[in-house]
C-alpha positions as a LaTeX table, in Angstrom:
\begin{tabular}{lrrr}
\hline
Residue & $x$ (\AA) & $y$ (\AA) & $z$ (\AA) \\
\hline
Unk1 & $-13.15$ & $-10.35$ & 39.37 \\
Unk2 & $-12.84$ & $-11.92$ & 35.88 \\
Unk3 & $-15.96$ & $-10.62$ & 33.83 \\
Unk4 & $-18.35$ & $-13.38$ & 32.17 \\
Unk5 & $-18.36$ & $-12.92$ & 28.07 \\
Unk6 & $-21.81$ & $-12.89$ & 26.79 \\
Unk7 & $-21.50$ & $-13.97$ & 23.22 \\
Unk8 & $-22.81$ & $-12.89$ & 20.03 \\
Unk9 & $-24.59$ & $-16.33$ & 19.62 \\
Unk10 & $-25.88$ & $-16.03$ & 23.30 \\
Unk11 & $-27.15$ & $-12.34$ & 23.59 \\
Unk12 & $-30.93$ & $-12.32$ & 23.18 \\
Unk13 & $-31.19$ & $-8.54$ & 22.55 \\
Unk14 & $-34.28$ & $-7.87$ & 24.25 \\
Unk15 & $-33.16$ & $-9.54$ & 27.66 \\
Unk16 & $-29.93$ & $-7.66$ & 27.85 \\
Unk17 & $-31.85$ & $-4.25$ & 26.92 \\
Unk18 & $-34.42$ & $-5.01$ & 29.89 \\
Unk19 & $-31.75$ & $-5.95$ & 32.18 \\
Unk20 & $-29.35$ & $-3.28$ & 31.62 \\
Unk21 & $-32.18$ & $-0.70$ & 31.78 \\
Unk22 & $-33.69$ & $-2.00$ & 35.01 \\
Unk23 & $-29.32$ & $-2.11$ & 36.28 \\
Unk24 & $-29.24$ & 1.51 & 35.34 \\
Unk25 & $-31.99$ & 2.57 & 36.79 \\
Unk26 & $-31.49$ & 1.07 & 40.24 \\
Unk27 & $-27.61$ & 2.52 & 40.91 \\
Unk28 & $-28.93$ & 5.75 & 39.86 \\
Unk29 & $-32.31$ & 5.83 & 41.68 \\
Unk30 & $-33.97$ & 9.53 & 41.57 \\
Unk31 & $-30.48$ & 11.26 & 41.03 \\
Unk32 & $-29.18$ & 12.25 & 37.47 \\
Unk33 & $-26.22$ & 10.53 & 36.15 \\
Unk34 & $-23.58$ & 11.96 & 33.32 \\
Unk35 & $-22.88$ & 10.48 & 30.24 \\
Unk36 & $-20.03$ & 10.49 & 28.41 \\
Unk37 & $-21.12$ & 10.13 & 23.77 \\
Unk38 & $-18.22$ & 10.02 & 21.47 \\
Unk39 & $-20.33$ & 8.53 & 18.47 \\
Unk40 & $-18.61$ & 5.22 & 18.62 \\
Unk41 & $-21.14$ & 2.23 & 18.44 \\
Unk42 & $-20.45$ & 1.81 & 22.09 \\
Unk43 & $-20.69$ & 4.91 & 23.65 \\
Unk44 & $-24.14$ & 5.65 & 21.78 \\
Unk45 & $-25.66$ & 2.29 & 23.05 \\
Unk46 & $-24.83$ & 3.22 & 26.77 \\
Unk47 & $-26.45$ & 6.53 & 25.43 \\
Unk48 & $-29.70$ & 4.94 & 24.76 \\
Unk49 & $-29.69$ & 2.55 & 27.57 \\
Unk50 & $-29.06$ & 5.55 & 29.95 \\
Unk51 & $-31.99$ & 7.41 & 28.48 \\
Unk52 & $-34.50$ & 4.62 & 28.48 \\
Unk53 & $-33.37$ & 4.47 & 31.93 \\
Unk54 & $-33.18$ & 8.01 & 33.54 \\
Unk55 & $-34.64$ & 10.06 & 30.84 \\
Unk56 & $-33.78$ & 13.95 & 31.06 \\
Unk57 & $-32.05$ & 12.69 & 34.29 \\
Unk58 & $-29.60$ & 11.46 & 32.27 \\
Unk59 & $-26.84$ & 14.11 & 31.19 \\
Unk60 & $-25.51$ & 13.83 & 28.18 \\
Unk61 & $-21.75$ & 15.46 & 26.89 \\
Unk62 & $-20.00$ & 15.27 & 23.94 \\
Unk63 & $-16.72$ & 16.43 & 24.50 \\
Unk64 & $-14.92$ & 18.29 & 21.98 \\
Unk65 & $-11.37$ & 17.73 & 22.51 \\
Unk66 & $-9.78$ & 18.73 & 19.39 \\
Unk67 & $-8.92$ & 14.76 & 18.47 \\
Unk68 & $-12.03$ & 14.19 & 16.80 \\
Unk69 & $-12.73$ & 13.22 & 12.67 \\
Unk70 & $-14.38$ & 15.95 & 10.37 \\
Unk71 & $-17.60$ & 17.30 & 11.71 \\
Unk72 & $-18.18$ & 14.28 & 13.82 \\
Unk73 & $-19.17$ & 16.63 & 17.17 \\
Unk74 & $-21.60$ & 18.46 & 15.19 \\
Unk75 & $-22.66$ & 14.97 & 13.34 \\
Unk76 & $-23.39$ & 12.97 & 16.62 \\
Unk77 & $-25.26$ & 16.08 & 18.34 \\
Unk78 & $-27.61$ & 16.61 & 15.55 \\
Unk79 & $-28.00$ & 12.21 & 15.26 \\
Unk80 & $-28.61$ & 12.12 & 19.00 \\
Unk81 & $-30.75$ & 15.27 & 19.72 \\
Unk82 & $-32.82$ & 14.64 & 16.97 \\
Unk83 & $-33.53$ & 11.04 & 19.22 \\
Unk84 & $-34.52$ & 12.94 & 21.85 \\
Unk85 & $-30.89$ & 12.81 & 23.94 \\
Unk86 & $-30.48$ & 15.61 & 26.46 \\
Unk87 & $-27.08$ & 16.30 & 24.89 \\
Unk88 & $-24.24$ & 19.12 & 25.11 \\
Unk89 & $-21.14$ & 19.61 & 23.64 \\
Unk90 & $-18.68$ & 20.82 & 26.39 \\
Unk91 & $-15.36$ & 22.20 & 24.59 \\
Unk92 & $-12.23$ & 21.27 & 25.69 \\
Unk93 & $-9.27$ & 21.79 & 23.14 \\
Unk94 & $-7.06$ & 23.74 & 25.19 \\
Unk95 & $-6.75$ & 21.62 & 27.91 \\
Unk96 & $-6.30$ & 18.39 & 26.64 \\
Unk97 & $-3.28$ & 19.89 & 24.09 \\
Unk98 & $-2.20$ & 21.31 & 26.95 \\
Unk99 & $-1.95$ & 17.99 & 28.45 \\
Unk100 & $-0.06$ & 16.03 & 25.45 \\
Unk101 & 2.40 & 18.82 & 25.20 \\
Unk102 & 5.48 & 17.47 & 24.90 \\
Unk103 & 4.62 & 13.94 & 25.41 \\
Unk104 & 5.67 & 11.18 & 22.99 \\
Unk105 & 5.47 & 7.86 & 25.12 \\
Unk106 & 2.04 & 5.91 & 24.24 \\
Unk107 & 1.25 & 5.02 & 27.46 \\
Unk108 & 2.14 & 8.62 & 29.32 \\
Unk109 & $-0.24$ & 10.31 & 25.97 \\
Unk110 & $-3.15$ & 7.39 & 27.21 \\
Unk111 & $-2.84$ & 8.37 & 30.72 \\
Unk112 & $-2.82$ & 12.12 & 29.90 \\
Unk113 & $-6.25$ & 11.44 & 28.35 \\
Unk114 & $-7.59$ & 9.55 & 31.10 \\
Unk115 & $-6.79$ & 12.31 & 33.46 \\
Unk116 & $-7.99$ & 14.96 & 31.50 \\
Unk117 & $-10.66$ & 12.98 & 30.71 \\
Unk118 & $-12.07$ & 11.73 & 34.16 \\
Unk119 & $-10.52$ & 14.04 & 36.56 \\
Unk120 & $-10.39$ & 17.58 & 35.08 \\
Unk121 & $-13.60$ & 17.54 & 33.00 \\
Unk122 & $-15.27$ & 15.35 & 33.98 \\
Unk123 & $-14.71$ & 15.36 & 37.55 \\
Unk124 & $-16.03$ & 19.21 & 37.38 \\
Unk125 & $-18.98$ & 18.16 & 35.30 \\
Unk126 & $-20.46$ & 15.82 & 37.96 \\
Unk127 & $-19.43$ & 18.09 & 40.65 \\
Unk128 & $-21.75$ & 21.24 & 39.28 \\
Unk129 & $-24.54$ & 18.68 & 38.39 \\
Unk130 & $-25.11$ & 17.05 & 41.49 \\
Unk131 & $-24.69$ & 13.62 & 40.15 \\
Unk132 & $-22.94$ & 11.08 & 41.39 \\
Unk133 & $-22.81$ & 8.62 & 38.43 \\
Unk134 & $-20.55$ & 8.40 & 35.08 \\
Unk135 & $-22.24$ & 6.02 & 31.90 \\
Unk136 & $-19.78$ & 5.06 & 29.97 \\
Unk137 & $-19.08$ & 2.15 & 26.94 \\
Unk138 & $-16.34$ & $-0.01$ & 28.21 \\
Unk139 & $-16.35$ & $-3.22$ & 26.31 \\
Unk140 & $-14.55$ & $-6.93$ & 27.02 \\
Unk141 & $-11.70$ & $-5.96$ & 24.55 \\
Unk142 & $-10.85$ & $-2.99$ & 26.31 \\
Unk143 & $-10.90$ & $-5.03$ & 29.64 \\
Unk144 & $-9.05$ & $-7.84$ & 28.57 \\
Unk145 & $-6.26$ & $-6.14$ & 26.54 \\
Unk146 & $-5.58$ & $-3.50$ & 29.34 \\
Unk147 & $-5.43$ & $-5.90$ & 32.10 \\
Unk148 & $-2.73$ & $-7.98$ & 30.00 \\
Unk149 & $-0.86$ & $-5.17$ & 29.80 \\
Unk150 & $-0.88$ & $-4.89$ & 25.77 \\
Unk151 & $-2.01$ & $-1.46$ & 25.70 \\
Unk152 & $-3.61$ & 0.62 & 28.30 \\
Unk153 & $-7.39$ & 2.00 & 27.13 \\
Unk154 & $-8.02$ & 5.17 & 28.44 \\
Unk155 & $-11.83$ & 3.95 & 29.62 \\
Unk156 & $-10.26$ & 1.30 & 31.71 \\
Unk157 & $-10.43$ & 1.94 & 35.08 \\
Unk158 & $-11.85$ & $-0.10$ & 38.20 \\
Unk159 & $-10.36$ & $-3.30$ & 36.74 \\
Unk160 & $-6.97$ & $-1.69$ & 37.25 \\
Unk161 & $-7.93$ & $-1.18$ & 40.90 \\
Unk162 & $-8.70$ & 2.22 & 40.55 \\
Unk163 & $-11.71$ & 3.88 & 43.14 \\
Unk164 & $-13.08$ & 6.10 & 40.71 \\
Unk165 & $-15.25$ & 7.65 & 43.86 \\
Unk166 & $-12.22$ & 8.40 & 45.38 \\
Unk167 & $-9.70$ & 9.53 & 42.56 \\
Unk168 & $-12.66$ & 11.20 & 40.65 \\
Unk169 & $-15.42$ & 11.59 & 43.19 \\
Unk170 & $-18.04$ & 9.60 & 41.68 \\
Unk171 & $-18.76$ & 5.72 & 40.31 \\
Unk172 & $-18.65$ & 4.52 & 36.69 \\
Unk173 & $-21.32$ & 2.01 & 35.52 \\
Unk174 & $-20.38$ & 0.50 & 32.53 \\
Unk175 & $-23.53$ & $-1.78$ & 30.92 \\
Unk176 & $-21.73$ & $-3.17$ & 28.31 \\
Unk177 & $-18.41$ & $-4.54$ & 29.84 \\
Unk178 & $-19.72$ & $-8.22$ & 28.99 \\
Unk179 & $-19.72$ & $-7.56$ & 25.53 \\
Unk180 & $-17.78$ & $-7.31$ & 22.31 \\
Unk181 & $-18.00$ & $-4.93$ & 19.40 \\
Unk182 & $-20.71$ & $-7.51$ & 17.34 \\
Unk183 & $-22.83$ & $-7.89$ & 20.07 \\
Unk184 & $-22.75$ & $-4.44$ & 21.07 \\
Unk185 & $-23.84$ & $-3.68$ & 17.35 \\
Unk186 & $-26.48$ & $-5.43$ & 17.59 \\
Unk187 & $-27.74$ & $-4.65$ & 20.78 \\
Unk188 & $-27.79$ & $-0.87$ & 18.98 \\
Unk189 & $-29.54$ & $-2.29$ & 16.44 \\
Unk190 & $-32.38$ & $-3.95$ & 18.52 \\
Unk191 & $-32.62$ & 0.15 & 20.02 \\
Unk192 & $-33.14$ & 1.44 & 17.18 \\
Unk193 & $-30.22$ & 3.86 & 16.72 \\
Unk194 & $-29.73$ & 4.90 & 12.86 \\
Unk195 & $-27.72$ & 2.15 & 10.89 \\
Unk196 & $-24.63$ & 4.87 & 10.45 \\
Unk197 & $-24.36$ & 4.80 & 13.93 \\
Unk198 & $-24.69$ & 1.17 & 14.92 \\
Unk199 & $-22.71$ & $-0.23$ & 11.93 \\
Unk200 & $-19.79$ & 2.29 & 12.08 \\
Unk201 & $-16.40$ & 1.13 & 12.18 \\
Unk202 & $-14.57$ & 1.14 & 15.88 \\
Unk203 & $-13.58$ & 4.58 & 16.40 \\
Unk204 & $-11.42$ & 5.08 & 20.19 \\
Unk205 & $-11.81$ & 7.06 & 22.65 \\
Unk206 & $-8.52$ & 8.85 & 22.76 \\
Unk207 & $-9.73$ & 9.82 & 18.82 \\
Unk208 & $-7.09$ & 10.08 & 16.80 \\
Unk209 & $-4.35$ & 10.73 & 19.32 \\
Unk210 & $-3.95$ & 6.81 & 19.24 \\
Unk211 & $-3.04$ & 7.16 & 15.43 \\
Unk212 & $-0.65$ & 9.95 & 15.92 \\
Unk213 & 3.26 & 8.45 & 16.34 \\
Unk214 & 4.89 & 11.03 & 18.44 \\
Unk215 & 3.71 & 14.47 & 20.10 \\
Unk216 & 0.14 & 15.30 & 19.12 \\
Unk217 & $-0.13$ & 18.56 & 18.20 \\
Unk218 & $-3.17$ & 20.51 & 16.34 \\
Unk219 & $-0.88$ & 20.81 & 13.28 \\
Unk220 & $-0.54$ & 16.87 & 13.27 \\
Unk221 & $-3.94$ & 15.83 & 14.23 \\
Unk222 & $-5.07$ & 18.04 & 10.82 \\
Unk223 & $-2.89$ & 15.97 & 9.07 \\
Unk224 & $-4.17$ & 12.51 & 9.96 \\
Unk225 & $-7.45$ & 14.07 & 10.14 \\
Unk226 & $-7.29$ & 14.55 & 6.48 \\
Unk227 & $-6.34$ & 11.14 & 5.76 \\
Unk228 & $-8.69$ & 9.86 & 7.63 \\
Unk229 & $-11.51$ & 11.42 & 6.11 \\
Unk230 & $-9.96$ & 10.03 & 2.31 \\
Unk231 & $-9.29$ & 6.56 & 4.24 \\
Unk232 & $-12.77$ & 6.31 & 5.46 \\
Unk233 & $-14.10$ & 7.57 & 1.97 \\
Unk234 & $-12.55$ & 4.95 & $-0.16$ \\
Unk235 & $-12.99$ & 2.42 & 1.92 \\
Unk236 & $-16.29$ & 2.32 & 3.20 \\
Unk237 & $-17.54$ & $-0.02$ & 1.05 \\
Unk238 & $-15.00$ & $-2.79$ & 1.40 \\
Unk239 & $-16.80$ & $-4.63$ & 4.20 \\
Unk240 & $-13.99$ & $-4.25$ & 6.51 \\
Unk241 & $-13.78$ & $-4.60$ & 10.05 \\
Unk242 & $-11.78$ & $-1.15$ & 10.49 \\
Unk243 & $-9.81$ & 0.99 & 8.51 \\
Unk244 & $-7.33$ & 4.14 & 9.51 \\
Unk245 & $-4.87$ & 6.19 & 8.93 \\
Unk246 & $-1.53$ & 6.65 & 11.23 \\
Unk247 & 0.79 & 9.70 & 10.76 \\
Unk248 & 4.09 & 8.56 & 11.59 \\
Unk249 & 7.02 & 10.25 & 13.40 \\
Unk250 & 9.78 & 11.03 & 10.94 \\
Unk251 & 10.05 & 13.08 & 8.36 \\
Unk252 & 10.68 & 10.97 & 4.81 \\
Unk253 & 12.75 & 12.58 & 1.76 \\
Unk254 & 10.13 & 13.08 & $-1.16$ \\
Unk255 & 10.24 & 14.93 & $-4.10$ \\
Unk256 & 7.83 & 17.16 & $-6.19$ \\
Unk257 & 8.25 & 18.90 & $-9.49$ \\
Unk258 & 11.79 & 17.75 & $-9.11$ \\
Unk259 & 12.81 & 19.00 & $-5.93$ \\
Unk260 & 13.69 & 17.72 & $-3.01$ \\
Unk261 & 10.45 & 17.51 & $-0.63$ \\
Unk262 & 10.86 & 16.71 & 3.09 \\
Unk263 & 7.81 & 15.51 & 4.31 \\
Unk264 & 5.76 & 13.25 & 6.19 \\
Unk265 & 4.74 & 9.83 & 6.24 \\
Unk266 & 0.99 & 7.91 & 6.35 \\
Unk267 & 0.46 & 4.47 & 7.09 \\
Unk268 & $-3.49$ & 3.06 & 6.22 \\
Unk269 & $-4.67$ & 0.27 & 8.14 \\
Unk270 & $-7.71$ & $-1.83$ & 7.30 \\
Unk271 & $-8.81$ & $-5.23$ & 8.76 \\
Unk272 & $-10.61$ & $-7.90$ & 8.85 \\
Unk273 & $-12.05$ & $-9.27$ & 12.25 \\
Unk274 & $-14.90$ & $-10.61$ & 13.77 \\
Unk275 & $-14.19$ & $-9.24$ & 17.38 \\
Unk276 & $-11.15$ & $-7.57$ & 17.33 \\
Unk277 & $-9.53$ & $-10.49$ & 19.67 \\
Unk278 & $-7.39$ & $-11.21$ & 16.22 \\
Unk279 & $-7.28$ & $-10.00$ & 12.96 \\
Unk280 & $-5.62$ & $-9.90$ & 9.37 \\
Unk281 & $-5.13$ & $-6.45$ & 6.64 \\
Unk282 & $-8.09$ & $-6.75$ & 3.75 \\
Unk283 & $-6.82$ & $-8.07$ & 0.78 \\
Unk284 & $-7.58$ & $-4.65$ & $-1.15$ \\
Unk285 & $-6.78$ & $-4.08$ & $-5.05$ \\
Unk286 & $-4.20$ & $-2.50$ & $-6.37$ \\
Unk287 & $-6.58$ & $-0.01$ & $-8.04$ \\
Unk288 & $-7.98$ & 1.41 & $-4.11$ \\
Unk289 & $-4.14$ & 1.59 & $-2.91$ \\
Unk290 & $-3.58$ & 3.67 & $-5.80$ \\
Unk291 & $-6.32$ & 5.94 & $-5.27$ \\
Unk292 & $-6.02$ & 6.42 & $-1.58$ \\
Unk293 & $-1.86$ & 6.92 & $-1.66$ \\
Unk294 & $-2.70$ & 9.45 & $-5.18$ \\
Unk295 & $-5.34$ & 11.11 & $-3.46$ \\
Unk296 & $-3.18$ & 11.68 & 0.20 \\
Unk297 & $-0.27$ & 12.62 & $-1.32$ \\
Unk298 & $-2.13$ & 15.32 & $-3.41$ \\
Unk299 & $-4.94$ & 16.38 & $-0.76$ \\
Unk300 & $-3.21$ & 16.30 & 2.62 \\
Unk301 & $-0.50$ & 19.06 & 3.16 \\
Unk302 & 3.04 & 17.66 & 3.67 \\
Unk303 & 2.22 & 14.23 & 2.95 \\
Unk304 & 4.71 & 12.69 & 0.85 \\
Unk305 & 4.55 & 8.94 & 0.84 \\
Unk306 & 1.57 & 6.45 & 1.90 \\
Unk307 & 2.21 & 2.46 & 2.92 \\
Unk308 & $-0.49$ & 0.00 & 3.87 \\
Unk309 & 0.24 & $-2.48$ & 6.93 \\
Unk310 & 0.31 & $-6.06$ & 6.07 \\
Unk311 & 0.96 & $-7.48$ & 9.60 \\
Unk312 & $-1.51$ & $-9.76$ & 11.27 \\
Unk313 & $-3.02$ & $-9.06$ & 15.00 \\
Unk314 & $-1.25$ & $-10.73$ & 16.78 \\
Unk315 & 1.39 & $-9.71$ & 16.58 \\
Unk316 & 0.54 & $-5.95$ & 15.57 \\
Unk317 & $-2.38$ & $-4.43$ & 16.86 \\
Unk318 & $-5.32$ & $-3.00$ & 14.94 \\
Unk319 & $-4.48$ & 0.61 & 16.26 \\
Unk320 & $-0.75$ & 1.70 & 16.37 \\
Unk321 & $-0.82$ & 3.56 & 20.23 \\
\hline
\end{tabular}
């Protein structure tokens, strides 16, 4: 069933809020329903929606997974209990490096995710609740790039045919699957979630296992953690769509103090779109490149050379996996 885009120009905030509250409410009726809050604009509207909805009957997990940014768990709890959000953090490292072991293929490391994801933790979580309902914050570009086949998004899953009763045992609702990442904005903004929330850059679900080239590994997600974290710092006041960092497979010859240094290799992203349907690298200075490859190179262990993409989308995309 193709899905009907509601545009930025055509959303009238208050409408959709009403409607997708009132939706909510009547798949769920008087049972509870869990909730799946990365932090991402999208999953923390669904949040909202869910609890304007279902109040305390809405259950609420953050899922610490080990592929997460600096602090962000801790961050998103405090934001979001602080609002009132019935929220846990259910911890999960183990099992989903456990479940990229060994993998290297994008699409096997996505669907590794998903499983761990849907099945194994969540799967138990709605089990021991009693609920028979998963929120979650699909949007259009998810939908329409998976079911082209450019990449596979882990959230993805009844448009591929997939009976999530049956494979998971219980049924996703997914409020915001008509929209894209500037309505969805501003649909946060109309509930009132904190500006740092609403206005943050895309962030996916698979964290940063999508900007890991390769086996992800806790050694290599510290890595692009750590770039990430200098990335997001220097750039956060560019006015840019997105911006990341991608630790990339190979090892590249370096040198320091005048030896030979074998090490590894960062690639920064950072775009300019207005949906992410297309998109072209911000024309940054000289000066930012500068500081972001000095400050990598120095800061992140083993990091001994730093590019920046300069590839439109299409044909790249904006994340590498």
């Amino acid at each position: 069933m193709e899905i009907k885009e509601i545009t930025l120009e055509e959303l009238d905030t208050e409408k959709f809020i009403e409607e997708k509250v009132g939706y909510i409410s009547s798949v769920v009726g008087n049972g509870y329903a869990i909730n799946a809050l990365s932090g991402g604009v999208d999953s923390a509207v669904v949040t909202m929606l869910g609890h304007s909805a279902l109040g305390d009957r809405l259950i609420t997990y953050i899922v610490e997974n080990g592929i997460m940014r600096e602090g962000e768990v801790d961050g998103v709890y405090s934001i979001f209990d602080d609002l009132g959000v019935n929220v846990k953090i259910y911890y999960a490292k183990d099992q989903f490096f456990g479940a990229l072991k060994g993998l290297e293929d994008p699409e096997e490391k996505r669907e590794a995710i998903t499983q761990t994801f849907y099945k194994d933790i969540f799967g138990k979580l709605v089990k021991e609740s009693g609920a028979k309902h998963l929120l979650q914050g699909t949007n259009l570009t998810d939908v329409r790039e998976t079911v082209a086949g450019i990449k596979r998004q882990h959230n993805v899953l009844k448009q591929l045919g997939i009976d999530t009763q049956k494979e998971y045992g219980y049924k996703v609702i997914e409020p915001l699957v008509e929209l894209r990442k500037p309505a969805i904005r501003k649909v946060g903004e109309a509930l009132k979630l904190p500006i740092e929330i609403y206005n943050k850059p895309p962030f996916p679900g698979p964290a940063l296992a999508t900007r890991i080239i390769g086996e992800v590994t806790p050694e290599r997600v510290e890595t692009v953690r750590k770039a990430t974290t200098i990335v997001e710092e220097e750039l956060t006041d560019k006015g840019a769509f997105q911006y990341l960092a991608i630790l990339h497979e190979d090892r590249v010859t370096g040198m320091r103090e005048g030896k030979r240094d074998f090490g590894q290799e960062i690639q920064i992203r950072c775009w300019d779109s207005k949906d992410a349907k297309t998109g072209r690298p911000t024309e940054l200075s000289w000066y930012t490149l500068d500081i972001m490859a000095e400050r990598i190179t120095e800061e992140v262990p083993g990091v001994v050379n730093v590019t920046y993409s300069i590839t439109k989308k299409p044909p790249s995309t904006i994340e590498a996996i």
